[in-house]
C-alpha positions in Angstrom: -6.7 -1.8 -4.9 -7.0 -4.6 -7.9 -3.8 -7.0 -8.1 -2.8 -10.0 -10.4 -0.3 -12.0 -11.9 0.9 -15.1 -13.4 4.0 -14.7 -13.4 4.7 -11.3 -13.3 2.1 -9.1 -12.2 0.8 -5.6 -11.2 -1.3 -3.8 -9.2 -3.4 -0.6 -9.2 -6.0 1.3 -7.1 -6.6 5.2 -5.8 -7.4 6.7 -2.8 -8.1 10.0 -0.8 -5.5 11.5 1.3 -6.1 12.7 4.7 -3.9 15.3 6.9 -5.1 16.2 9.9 -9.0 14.8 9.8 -9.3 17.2 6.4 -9.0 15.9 2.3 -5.8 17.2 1.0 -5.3 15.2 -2.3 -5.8 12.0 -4.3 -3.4 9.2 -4.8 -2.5 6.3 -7.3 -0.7 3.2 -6.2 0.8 1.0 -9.2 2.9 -1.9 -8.5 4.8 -4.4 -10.2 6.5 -7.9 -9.4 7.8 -10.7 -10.8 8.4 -14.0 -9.1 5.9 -17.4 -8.2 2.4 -15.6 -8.1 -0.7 -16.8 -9.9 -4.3 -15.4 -9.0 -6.2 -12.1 -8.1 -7.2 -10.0 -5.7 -9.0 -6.8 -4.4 -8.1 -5.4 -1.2 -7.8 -2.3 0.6 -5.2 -0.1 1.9 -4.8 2.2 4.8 -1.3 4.1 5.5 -0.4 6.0 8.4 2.7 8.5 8.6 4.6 9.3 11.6 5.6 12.6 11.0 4.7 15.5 9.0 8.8 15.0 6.9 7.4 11.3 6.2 4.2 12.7 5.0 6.1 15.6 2.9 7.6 12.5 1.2 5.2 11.1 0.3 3.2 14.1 -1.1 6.3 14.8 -3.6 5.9 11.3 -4.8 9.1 10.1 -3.4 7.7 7.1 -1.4 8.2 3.6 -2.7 7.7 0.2 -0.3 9.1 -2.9 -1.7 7.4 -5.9 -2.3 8.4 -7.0 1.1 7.5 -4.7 2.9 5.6 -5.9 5.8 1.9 -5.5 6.1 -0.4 -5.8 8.9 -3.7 -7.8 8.3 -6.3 -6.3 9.5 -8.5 -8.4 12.3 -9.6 -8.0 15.5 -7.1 -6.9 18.4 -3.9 -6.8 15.2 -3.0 -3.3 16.4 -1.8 -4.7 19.5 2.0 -4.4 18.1 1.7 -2.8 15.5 5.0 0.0 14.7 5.8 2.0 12.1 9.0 0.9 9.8 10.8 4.1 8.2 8.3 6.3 8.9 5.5 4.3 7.7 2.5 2.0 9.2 0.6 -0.3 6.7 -3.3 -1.9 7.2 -4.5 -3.8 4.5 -7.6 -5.5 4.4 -8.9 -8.3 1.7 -11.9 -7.6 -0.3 -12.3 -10.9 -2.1 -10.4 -13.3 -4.6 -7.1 -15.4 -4.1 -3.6 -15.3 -4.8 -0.7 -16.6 -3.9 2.8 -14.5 -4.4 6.3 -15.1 -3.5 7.9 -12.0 -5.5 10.0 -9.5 -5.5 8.6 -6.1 -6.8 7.4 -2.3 -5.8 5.3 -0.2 -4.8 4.7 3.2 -6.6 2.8 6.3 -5.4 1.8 9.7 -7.0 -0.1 12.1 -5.3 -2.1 15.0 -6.4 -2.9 17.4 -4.1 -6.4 19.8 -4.4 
């Protein structure tokens, strides 16, 4: 995922989706927010479903997080208490750059299956 802003900004990336150990699709996250941000970043993005309705939802596109939806950092031993919020468990880990952010904004996501 690439993100920015100054002001208002946006975010993009794609990704593979996985059901059951086997490639089922692609995906494309956008985002947008407006608030106190300035910088950039890349980072990555892993998201776990709980059940097989949460994961229907999200292949007919009808999964959005807000911008505050929380996040959880990955670094050693941060799955100790890690739960899933309606349906959904979120791992991000930074590539490289800097931003700060204190927005309010979305998430988007599209998937195309094979």
């Amino acid at each position: 995922m690439g993100k920015a802003g100054f002001g208002i900004g946006g975010a993009a990336g794609n990704g593979a989706v996985y059901e059951n150990d086997k490639l089922v699709g692609f995906s494309k996250l956008s985002q947008l927010s407006l608030g106190f941000q300035a910088g950039a970043q890349a980072y990555r993005e892993v998201i776990f479903f709980e059940s097989k309705k949460d994961m229907e939802r999200f292949k007919n596109s009808q999964l959005e997080f807000a911008a505050q939806v929380s996040a959880v950092a990955v670094t050693a031993g941060s799955s100790a208490n890690v739960k899933y919020a309606e349906g959904v468990m979120v791992f991000t880990m930074q590539k490289g750059g800097l931003m700060y952010e204190a927005s309010v904004g979305g998430q988007n996501f599209k998937f195309n299956g094979l």
